[in-house]
Structures are given as structure tokens and as C-alpha cells.
C-alpha positions in Angstrom: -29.3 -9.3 -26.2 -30.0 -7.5 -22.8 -33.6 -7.3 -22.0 -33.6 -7.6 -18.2 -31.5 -5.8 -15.8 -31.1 -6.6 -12.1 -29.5 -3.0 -10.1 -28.8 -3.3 -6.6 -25.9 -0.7 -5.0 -25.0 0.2 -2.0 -22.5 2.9 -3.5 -24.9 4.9 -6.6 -22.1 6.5 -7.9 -23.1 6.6 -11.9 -26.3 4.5 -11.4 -28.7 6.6 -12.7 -27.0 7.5 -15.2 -26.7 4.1 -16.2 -30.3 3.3 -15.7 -31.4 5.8 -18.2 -29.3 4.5 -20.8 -30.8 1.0 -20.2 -34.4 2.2 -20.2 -33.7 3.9 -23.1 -32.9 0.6 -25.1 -35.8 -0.7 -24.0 -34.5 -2.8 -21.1 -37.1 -3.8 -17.8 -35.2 -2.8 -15.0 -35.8 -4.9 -11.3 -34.7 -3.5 -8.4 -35.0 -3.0 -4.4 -34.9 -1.3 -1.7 -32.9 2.2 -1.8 -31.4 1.8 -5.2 -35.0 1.2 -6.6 -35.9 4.4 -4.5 -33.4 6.3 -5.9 -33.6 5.4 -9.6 -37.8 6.0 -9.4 -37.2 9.3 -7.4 -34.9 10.2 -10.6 -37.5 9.3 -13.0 -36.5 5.8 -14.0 -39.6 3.0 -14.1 -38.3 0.4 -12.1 -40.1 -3.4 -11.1 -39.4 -4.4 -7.3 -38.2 -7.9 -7.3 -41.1 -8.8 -4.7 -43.5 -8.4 -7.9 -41.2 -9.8 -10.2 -40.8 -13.1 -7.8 -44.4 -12.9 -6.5 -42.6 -13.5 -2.6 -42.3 -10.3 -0.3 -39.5 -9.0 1.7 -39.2 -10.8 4.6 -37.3 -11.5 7.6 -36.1 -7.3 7.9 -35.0 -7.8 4.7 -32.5 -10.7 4.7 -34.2 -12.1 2.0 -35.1 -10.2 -1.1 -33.2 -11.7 -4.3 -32.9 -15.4 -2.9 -35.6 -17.2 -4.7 -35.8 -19.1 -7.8 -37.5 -16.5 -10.1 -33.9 -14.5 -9.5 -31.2 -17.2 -9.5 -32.6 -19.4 -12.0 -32.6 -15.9 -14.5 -29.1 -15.9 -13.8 -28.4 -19.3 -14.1 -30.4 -20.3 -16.7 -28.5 -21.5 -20.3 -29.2 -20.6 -23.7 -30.1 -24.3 -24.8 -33.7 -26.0 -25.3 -33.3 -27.7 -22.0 -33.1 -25.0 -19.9 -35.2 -22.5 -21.5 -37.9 -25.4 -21.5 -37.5 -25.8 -17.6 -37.7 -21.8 -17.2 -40.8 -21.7 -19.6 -42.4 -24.3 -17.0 -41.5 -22.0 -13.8 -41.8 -18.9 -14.9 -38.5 -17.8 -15.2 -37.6 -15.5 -16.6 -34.0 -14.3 -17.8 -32.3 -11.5 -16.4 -28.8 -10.9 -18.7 -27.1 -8.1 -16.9 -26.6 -7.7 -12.8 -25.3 -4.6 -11.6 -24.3 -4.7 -8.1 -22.0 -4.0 -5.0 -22.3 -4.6 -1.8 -23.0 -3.6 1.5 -20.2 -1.7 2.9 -18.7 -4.2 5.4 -15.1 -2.8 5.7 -16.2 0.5 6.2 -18.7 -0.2 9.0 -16.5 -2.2 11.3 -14.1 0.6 11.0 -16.5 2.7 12.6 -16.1 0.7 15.5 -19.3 -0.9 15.7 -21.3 -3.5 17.9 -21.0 -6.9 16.9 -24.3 -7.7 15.6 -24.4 -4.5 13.9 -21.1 -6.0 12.2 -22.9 -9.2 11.4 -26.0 -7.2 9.8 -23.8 -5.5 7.3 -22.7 -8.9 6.3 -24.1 -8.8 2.9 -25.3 -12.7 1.2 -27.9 -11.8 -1.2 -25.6 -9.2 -3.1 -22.5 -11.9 -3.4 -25.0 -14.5 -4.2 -26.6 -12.7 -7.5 -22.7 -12.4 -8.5 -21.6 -15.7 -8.2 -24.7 -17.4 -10.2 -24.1 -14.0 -13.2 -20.6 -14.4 -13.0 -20.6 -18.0 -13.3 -23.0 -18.0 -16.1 -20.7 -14.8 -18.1 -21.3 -16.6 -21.3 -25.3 -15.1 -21.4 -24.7 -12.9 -17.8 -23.1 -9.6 -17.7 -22.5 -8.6 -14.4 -20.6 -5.4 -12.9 -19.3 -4.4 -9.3 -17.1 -1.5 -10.0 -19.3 1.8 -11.3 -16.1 2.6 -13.3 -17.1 0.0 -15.6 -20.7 1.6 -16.7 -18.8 3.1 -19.6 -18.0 0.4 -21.2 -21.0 -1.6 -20.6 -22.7 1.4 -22.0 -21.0 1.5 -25.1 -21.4 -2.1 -25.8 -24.8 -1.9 -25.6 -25.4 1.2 -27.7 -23.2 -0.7 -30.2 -25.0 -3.9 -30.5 -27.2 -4.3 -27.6 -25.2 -6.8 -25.9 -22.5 -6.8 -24.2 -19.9 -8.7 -25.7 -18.3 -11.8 -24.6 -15.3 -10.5 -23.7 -16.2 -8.1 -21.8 -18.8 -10.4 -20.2 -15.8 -12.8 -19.2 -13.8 -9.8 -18.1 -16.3 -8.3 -15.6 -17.1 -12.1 -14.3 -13.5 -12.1 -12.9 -13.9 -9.0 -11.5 -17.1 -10.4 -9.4 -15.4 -13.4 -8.0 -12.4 -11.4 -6.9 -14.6 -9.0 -5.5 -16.6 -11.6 -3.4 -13.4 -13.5 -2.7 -12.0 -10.2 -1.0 -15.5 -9.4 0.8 -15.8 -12.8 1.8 -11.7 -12.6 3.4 -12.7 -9.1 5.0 -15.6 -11.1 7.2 -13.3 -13.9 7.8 -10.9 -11.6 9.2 -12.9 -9.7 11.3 -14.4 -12.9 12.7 -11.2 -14.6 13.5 -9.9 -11.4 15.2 -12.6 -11.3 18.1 -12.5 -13.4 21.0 -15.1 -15.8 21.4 -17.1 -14.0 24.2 -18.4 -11.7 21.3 -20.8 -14.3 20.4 -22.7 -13.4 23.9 -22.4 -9.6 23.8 -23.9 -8.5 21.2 -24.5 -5.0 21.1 -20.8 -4.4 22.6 -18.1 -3.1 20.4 -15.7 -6.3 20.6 -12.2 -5.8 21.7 -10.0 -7.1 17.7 -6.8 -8.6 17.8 -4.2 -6.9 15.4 -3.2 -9.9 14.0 -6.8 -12.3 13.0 -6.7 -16.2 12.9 -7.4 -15.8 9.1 -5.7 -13.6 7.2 -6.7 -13.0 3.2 -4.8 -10.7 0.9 -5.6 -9.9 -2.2 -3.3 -8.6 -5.1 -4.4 -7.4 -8.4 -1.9 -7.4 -11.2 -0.8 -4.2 -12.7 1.7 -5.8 -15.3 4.4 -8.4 -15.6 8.1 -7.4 -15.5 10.8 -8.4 -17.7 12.2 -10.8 -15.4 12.5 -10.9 -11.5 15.8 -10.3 -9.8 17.8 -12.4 -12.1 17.3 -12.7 -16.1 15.9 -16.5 -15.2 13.3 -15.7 -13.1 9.1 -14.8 -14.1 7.7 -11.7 -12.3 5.0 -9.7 -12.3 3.9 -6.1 -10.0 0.6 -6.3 -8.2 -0.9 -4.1 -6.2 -3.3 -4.4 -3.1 -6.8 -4.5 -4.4 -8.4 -2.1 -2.1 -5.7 0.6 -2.1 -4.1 2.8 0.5 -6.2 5.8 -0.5 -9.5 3.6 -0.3 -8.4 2.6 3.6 -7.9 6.1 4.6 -4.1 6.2 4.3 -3.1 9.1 2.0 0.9 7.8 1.8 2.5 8.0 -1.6 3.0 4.7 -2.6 4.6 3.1 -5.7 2.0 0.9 -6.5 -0.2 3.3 -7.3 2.8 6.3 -8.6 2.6 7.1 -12.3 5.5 6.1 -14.2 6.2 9.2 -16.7 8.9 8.7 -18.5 12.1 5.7 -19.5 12.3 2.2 -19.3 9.1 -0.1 -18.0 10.5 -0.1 -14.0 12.3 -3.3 -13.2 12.1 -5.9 -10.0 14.8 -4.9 -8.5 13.9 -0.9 -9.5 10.2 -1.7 -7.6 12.1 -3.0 -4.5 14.8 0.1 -4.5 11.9 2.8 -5.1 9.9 1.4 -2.3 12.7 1.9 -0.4 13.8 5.2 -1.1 10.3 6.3 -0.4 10.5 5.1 3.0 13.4 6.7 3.5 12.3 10.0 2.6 9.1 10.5 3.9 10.9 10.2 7.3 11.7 14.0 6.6 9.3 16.8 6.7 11.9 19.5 5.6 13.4 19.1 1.7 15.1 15.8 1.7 17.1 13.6 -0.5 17.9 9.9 -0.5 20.0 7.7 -3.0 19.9 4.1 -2.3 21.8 1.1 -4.1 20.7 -2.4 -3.7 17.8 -1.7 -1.2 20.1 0.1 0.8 20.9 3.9 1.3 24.1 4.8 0.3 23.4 9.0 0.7 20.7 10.8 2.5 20.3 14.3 3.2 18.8 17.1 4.5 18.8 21.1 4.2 16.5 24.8 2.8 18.0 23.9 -0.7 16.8 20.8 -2.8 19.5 20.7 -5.1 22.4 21.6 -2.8 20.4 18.9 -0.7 20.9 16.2 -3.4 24.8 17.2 -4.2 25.2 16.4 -0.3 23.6 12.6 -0.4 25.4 12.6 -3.4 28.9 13.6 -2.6 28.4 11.0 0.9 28.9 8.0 -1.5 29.9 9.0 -5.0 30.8 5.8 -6.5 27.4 3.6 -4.8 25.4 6.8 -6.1 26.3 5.6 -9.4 23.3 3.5 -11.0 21.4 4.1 -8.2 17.4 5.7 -7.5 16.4 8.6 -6.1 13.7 9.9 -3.7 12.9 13.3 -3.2 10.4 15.3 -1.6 10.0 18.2 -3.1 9.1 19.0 -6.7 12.4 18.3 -8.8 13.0 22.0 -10.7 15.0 22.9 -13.4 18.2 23.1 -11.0 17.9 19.7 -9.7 16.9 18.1 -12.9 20.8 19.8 -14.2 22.3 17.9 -11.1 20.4 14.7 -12.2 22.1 14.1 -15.1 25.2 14.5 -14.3 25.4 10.9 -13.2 23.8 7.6 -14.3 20.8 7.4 -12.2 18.3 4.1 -12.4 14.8 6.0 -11.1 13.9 9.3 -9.6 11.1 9.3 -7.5 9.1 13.0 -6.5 5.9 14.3 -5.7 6.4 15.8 -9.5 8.4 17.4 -12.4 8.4 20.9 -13.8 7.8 20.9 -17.0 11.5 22.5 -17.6 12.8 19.9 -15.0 11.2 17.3 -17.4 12.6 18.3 -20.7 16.1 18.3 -19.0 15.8 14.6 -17.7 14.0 13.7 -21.2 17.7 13.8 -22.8 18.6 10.6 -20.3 15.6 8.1 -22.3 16.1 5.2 -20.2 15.8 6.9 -16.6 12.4 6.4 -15.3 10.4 9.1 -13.7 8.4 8.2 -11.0 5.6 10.5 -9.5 3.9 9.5 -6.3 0.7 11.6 -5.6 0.1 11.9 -1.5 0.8 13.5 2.0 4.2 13.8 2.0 4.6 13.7 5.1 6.0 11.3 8.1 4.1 8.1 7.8 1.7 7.7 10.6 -0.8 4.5 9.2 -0.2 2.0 12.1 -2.7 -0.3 10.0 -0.3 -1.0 7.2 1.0 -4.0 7.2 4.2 -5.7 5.7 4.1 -9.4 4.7 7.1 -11.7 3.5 6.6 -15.1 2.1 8.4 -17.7 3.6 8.8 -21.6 2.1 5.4 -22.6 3.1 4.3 -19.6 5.2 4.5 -16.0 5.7 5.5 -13.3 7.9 3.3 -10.6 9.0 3.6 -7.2 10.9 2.8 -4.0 10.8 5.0 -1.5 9.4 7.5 0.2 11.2 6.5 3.7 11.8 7.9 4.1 15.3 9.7 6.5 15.9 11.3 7.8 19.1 11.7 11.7 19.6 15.3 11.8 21.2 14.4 15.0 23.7 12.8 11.8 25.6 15.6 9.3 25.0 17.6 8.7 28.4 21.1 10.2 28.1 23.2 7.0 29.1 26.6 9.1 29.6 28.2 11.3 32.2 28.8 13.8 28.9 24.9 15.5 27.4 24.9 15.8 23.7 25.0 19.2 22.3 22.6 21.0 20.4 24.5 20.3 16.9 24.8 17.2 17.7 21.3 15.8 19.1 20.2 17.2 15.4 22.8 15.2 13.9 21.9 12.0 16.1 18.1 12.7 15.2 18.9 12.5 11.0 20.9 9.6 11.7 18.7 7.7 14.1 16.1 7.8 11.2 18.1 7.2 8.5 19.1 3.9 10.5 15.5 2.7 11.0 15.8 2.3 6.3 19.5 0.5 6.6 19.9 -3.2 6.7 20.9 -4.6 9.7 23.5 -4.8 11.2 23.3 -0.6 10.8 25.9 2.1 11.3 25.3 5.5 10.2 28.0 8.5 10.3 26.2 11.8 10.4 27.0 15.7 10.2 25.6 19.0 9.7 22.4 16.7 8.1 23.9 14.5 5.7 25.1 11.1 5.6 28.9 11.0 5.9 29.2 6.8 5.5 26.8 4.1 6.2 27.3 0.6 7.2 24.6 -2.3 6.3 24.1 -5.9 6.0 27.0 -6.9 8.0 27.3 -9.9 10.4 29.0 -8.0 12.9 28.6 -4.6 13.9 31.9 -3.6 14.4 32.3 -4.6 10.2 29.7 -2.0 9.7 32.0 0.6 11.4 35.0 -0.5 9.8 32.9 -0.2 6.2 32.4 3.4 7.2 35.5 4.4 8.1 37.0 2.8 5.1 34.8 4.7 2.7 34.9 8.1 4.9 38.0 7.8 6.9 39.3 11.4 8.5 35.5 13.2 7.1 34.1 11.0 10.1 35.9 13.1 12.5 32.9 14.9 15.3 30.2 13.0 13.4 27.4 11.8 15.4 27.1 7.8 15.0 23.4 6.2 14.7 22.9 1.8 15.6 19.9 0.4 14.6 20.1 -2.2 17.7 22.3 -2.3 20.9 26.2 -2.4 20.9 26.7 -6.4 22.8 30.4 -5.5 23.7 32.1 -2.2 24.2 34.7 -3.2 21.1 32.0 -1.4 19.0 32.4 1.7 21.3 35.9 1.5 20.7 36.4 1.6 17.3 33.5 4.5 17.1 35.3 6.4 18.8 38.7 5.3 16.9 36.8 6.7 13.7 36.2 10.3 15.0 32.2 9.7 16.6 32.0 12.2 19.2 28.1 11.0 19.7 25.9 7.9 19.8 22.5 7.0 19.8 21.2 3.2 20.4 18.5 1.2 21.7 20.7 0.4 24.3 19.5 -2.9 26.4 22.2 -5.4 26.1 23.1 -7.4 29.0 27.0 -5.5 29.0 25.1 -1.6 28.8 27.0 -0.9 31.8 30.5 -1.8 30.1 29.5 0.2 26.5 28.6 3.3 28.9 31.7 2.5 30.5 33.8 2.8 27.4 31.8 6.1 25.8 32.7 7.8 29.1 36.3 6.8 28.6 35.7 8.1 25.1 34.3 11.3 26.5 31.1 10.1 24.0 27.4 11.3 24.4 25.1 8.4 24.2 21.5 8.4 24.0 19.4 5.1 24.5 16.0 5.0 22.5 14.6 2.1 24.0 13.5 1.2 20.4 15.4 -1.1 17.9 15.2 -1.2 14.4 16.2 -4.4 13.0 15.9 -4.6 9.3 16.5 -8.4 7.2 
């Protein structure tokens, strides 16, 4: 049974509310500082801990809840022995904690002086969840205000909250602390050292901190991983894009609307189609097979759009997911089902568009709500476990406009084909490494990935596209190390190039594209993808 309530929030979304239901059964509510002033200024008869413990605030306010009168009411067991020892102390118990904490994350990235930093360092709030969540079998305890509801009910119901709930909201808590508690560690490791004697200065963070926690919540396991033989499960990062700021569409957090429950290897391909397309502020298409693009496109249109990626590599198209970024209508949704697709990713479905793709029942329907837009959030990070380790960087958002890149050639690019070296130097940036993409007119016309050898990645193209690649424009994720890649560019029907350029022989490729009569723009930028 709940008789005592502890309620101490730093975000009072839903606390009142809350409040009123517990006074209402008759439950003493302690409390402090501004959560105790908001809940008495609405009303609600609250008891500040400093007359429940007998101790006052003291030291600015660093300690409020730390004394026994508080932890022993949360620790305290329901046997003889410890009821006995609370009886002698005057203990009381308190069975449900309601708190969050003080907004660390957020004020660091205000930009803040370190000992402001340091201040917002909560210990009493993590404290008070540990000893309730540690002691869920008497202790409710709740962090997330989204949880009220069901605490609510529980105790309408019976006046308790039940046990599993209790155990439920307990790993919540320690998850919670265990992310606040990698949030400071972070922020700590990432400032140099001379911090500790400038205080009130903003200190200069590394992007990359000595201590680095993550934290994955699961959304729900998967049939299998990439192979029937192997577990998996999809998480998502606890503290999502949206709650950092970022408003990217993501596919953790896209709504799955229709078909099959998305596989590994659908996960991986989505997340890369998405990547892909978001590149692209005007309607775009993407199809990609095996993490790979195999058709991309551009153009007023959608569905003309699509029937261009499309038609670049019929046969890889087959089985494979697609990423658009415009509403998919009624016209598109016809085109769709045409072929066997795996996934179709969107900012959203018509509700004609949706009956159509309802006759395919095993094609999943993805819907990612966001900016869709070109990606911009240099805080994102992409991490890649290793035997023992991991790997850690941010994402790869550059992006270099080519009316800056240095023309490399005696011959200028023309206007057509600058545009077509611009769609293909972005499409390149999504294609495993070694990359070669054929462009024209906006569309893929072939694309070669994952090769050991560039030159195989131009031979793949031409094999697939052959006389179609004739006064294409020709995008490289990295530089060209001999001019034998030049050569058989220009073999294919390339009339334009665009590289990081920077190899040791640049002087001999430039020599060959001139021989070519080739435009060739360097970016300066590589794009290496493994």
C-alpha cells in the first residue's frame, strides 16, 4: 500500500496532476524546493523533507534528501527486523519516489562555465533512485512522466502498485542513472585538465572524450540476424535524435505500417537508403540491394523519378528497398508493385497509395517522421564494434559544393554536366568503396561498389550499362592511384570526372583526362565507405 510519496522533478510535465490523484487516496506527500513550490502554488498540501527529516537545507542546497530519515524509508524491508530498527529511528517508510533529474545534458549544451557544469551535477536525485529501485519489491519509483498513467491506474485499482510494474519502473531508474552518470563521465573526460583551475570559463571539449558511454534501449528482437543461425535484436539510442535537437528521420524511431516485422538485414538496407536520400532536397528516389545503391534518381515527377532508379538496374532492383522523399501517391504506389520490393521507406502514404500496396502483404511500409532535408547534425555519431573494441566518428555529412572544387583539367565542365557530376558525387559518398558511379540527366546509369580495385568497379559498370554510358559524367569516392582508371573511363563513354584527387601520380591522371579531352574536378574530400 502507498502511503508516502517522495516528488522531486526537474521536468513537471504531469506532476500535478499526479499529485492530486495521490492526495486524493490519501497519500502524505514530501517534497522540496521548486517541485514542492509548484505543487503547493496548485493547491496540493505538501511536507518539505527538512520537517520530515528534522535537518535543514544546507550547504546551497547540496544536501536535502541525503539523510537517514529519507534513505532508510526507501531502503527499509517489509520483515520484523527492519521495521523494528525503523520503529527505533524514526523512520518512516516512504513507498513511491517520483523523480528526475537535474538537466545535465541540456546545460552543458548551452555552453556553460565549468563549475556551472559541475553544479548541475545532480547526486541527491540519483541517490533516492538507486536505494527505491533497489528496494522495487516495497519501492515504486518513476523517472519518465509518461509513466504517471499507469502508476495512476494501479493505484486507483488496489492502492498499490503492483509488483510488476514496480520491477519494471526499477529498470527504468538504473538505466536512467547509468546514462546520467555516462553523460558526466563524458563531459569530464572531454576537457583538458586546466579546467580544474578556471572555473567560471567555458572549457574548450574534445569531440571525441576519454570515456565514452552509449546506451541502447531495445525495441524488439528480430527473427534472426544476418543469417538464420544467428540471435538479434533492434535497439535504439535511449535519448533519441529528436530529444538532442536533431530533427533527421531516422528508422529507429520510423513507424512500421504495414507487412512483415522488418528483418536485420532490412534495418541495415533502410538505414541506408535513408542516407541516400536525404542527400536530395528536390523529389528523389533510391533503391538499394545489399547495403548498396543499385538505382538513384532525381527529377519534378516522383514516379517518373522512381521508374528512372528503377530502369538504371532492373534486375538488382528486384527484392530490393526503397527510399523516397516525397509522399508516395496513388501513381507511385501503381509503380511499386509492379516489382518485388523488400521495404519502402517515405515521409508517408496516401490513404489510396496505401490500399494499392496493401495487395503486396509481406512488403513493409516504413514512415519516417522529420526534416527531410540534407542532414546537417555534425553531433551524430557512427560507432562499429570491433573484436574487443570499437570504432567511433562522426557521421559523414560533408559535403563539397563543386562551384568551389578546383577544375584539374585544361577542358571546364559544362553546365549539364557539373549537374550530372554533382548527383553522382553524392550518390558516391552512400556506395561502398571502392566507388564508381555513371551519371546522366540525374539518374544513375551503373554503379560500381565493394571492389578491390577501382578499375573493377568501372568494368562492373560498363558491363551492366555498356553503350548507355556514353557522355555520362563519372563520380570516385577516393583518388584515381594510376591513370589506367582514367583510361578505361574514358574507354566506357565518361566525358566528366569528379575525385578527391591527391594521389601522389595526380599529375599523370590529369595527364591522361587531357588526352581524353575529360573535365575533371578535385573535391579535396574523400569518401571511403567499409
Amino acid at each position: 500500500m502507498v502511503r508516502r510519496a517522495l516528488i522531486s522533478v526537474s521536468e513537471k510535465r504531469g506532476v500535478v496532476e499526479l499529485a492530486k490523484v495521490l492526495v486524493e487516496l490519501g497519500v502524505e506527500i514530501l517534497s522540496t524546493g521548486g517541485t514542492a513550490a509548484a505543487l503547493s502554488a496548485a493547491g496540493v498540501k505538501v511536507k518539505q523533507v527538512s520537517e520530515h527529516t528534522g535537518a535543514p537545507e544546507i550547504l546551497d542546497g547540496r544536501v536535502k534528501t541525503l539523510h537517514p530519515r529519507i534513505h532508510g524509508g526507501l531502503l527499509g524491508r517489509d520483515t520484523e527486523q527492519h521495521r523494528a530498527e525503523m520503529d527505533k529511528h524514526a523512520i518512516e517508510p516512504i513507498d513511491l519516489v517520483v523523480v528526475n533529474l537535474y538537466p545535465f545534458e541540456a546545460t552543458i549544451a548551452k555552453g556553460v562555465p565549468f563549475d556551472e557544469a559541475i553544479e548541475n551535477i545532480d547526486i541527491g536525485g540519483p541517490s533516492m533512485l538507486r536505494s527505491a529501485a533497489k528496494n522495487h519489491e516495497r519501492v515504486a519509483v518513476v523517472v519518465d512522466p509518461d509513466d504517471y498513467a499507469g502508476v495512476i491506474s494501479d493505484l486507483r485499482a488496489t492502492k498499490e502498485v503492483s509488483a510488476v510494474r514496480r520491477l519494471q519502473l526499477a529498470r527504468k531508474a538504473f538505466a536512467h542513472t547509468a546514462a546520467y552518470d555516462g553523460a558526466i563521465a563524458a563531459y569530464l573526460s572531454s576537457i583538458d585538465d586546466a579546467a580544474a583551475s578556471a572555473r567560471h570559463e567555458q572549457p574548450v571539449r574534445r569531440q571525441l572524450p576519454d570515456t565514452l558511454s552509449v546506451q541502447w534501449q531495445r525495441l524488439y528482437e528480430l527473427r534472426y540476424g544476418e543469417n538464420p543461425h544467428q540471435k538479434a535484436a533492434f535497439y535504439a539510442d535511449a535519448k533519441s535524435p529528436l530529444a538532442r535537437g536533431s530533427k533527421r528521420p531516422t528508422i529507429a524511431a520510423a513507424e512500421v505500417l504495414g507487412g512483415k516485422q522488418l528483418s536485420y538485414n532490412n534495418i541495415l538496407d533502410l538505414d541506408a537508403a535513408l542516407g541516400l536520400v536525404l542527400e536530395f532536397t528536390q523529389p528523389a528516389a533510391v533503391i538499394v540491394k545489399h547495403n548498396n545503391p543499385c538505382g538513384v534518381s532525381t527529377g519534378d515527377d516522383l514516379a517518373a523519378t522512381y521508374l528512372r532508379a528503377r530502369e538504371a538496374d532492373a534486375t538488382s532492383a528486384f527484392g530490393g528497398i526503397v527510399a523516397v522523399n516525397r509522399e508516395v501517391d496513388e501513381a507511385l504506389a501503381k509503380h511499386f508493385v509492379e516489382t518485388f520490393l523488400e521495404c519502402i521507406v517515405a515521409p508517408g502514404y496516401s490513404a489510396a497509395a496505401r490500399d494499392i500496396l496493401a495487395t503486396k502483404k509481406n512488403l513493409r511500409l516504413v514512415a519516417a517522421k522529420g526534416v527531410w532535408s540534407s542532414p546537417s547534425d555534425d553531433e551524430a555519431w557512427s560507432i562499429r564494434t570491433i573484436a574487443g573494441g570499437a570504432l567511433v566518428q562522426n557521421v559523414d555529412y560533408g559535403m563539397v559544393d563543386l562551384a568551389m572544387a578546383k577544375l584539374a583539367t585544361e577542358r571546364a565542365p559544362t553546365d549539364a554536366e557539373r549537374r550530372d557530376l554533382a548527383f553522382a558525387w553524392r550518390v558516391a559518398k552512400h556506395v561502398k568503396s571502392n566507388a564508381i558511379v555513371f551519371a546522366k540527366d540525374g539518374a544513375t546509369l551503373a554503379i560500381g561498389a565493394g571492389q578491390m580495385n577501382r578499375v573493377e568497379s568501372v568494368k562492373i559498370c560498363e558491363r551492366k550499362a555498356g553503350d548507355k554510358l556514353k557522355g555520362s559524367a563519372v563520380a570516385s569516392d577516393a583518388f584515381f592511384p594510376f591513370r589506367d582508371g582514367v583510361d578505361v573511363l574514358a574507354a566506357a563513354g565518361a566525358t566528366s570526372i569528379v575525385q578527391p584527387g591527391g594521389s601522389v601520380r595526380d599529375e599523370e591522371v590529369i595527364t591522361a583526362a587531357n588526352e581524353h579531352k575529360l573535365a575533371m574536378l578535385f573535391t579535396g574530400m574523400r569518401h571511403f565507405r567499409h
